[in-house]
N, C-alpha and C positions, 0 to 999 in steps of 0.2 A: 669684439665680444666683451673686452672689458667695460667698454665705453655705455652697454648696454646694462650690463651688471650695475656700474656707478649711477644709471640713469632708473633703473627700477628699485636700488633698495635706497634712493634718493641721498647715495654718497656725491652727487654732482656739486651738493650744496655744502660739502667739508670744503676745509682750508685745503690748498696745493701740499701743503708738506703732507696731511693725511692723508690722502690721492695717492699723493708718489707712495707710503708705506703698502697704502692697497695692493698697488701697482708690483709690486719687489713680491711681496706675501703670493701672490699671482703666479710671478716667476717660475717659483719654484727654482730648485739651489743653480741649476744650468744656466737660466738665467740671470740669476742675481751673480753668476761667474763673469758672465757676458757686460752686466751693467754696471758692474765694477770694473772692469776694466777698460771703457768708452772713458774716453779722457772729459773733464770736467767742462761746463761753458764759460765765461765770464761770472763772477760774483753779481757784478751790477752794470745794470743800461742808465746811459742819460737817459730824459727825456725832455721831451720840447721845454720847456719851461729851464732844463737845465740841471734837473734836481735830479739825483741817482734813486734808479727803484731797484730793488730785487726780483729777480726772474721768476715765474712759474716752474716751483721746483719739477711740478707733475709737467708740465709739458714739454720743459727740455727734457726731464730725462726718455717721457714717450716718444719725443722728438729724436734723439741719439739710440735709440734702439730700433725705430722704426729705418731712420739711415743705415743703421750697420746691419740690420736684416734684409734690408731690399738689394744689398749686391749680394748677386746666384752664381757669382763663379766663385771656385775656389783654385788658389793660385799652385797650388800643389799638382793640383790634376789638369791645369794650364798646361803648366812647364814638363810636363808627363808628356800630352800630347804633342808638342814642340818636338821634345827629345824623339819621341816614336816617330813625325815624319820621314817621309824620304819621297824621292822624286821617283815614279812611276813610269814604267815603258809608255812612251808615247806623249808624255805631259814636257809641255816643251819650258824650257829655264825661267822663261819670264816668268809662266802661270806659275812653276814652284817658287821665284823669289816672291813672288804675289803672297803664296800660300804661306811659305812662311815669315813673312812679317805681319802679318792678321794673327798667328799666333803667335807670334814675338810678343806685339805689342801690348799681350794682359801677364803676361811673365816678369 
C-alpha cells in the first residue's frame, strides 16, 4: 500500500533517505517502536569495482520490518502451549514425545 502511495504521488523519484521518512511518518508511533528497535544493517557494501557504497536507507529498513513482520508465532503463547500439553488416554509415548518436540522446537 505504501509502495502504491510513493508510486501515485510520484515519491518513487525522492532520495531513499526521503522514502525511508515517508515510510516511519506511515508507521505510525507502533511502528516507529518496532523500527527502532530492528537492530541496524551494515553502514556500507563493497562493490565489484571495490569501492564502498551506502545502502538504500528505504530499503533496508522496509526490508527489516517486512522480516520481523512475517514471523506469525509468538513465543510467549508457544511455550503456553508446550506447558498445557499432556499425553492423552490412548495416544501411545512415541506420538506424545513426537508432539512435544514440534512444540519444543519454537520455545
Amino acid at each position: 500500500m505504501l509502495e502504491t502511495h510513493l508510486l501515485a504521488s510520484g515519491a518513487t523519484k525522492f532520495l531513499p533517505q526521503r522514502r525511508r521518512i515517508i515510510l516511519i511518518h506511515c508507521l505510525g508511533t507502533e511502528g516507529q517502536r518496532i523500527l527502532n528497535t530492528l537492530p541496524a544493517d551494515a553502514a556500507t557494501t563493497p562493490t565489484a569495482s571495490g569501492t564502498p557504497t551506502t545502502p538504500n536507507v528505504y530499503d533496508v529498513a522496509l526490508a527489516a520490518l517486512r522480516q520481523h513482520l512475517a514471523s506469525s508465532s509468538n513465543v510467549v503463547v508457544d511455550c503456553y502451549w508446550f506447558h498445557c500439553r499432556y499425553q492423552s488416554t490412548g495416544v501411545s509415548v512415541a506420538d506424545f514425545v513426537v508432539a512435544m518436540r514440534e512444540l519444543a522446537s519454537v520455545c
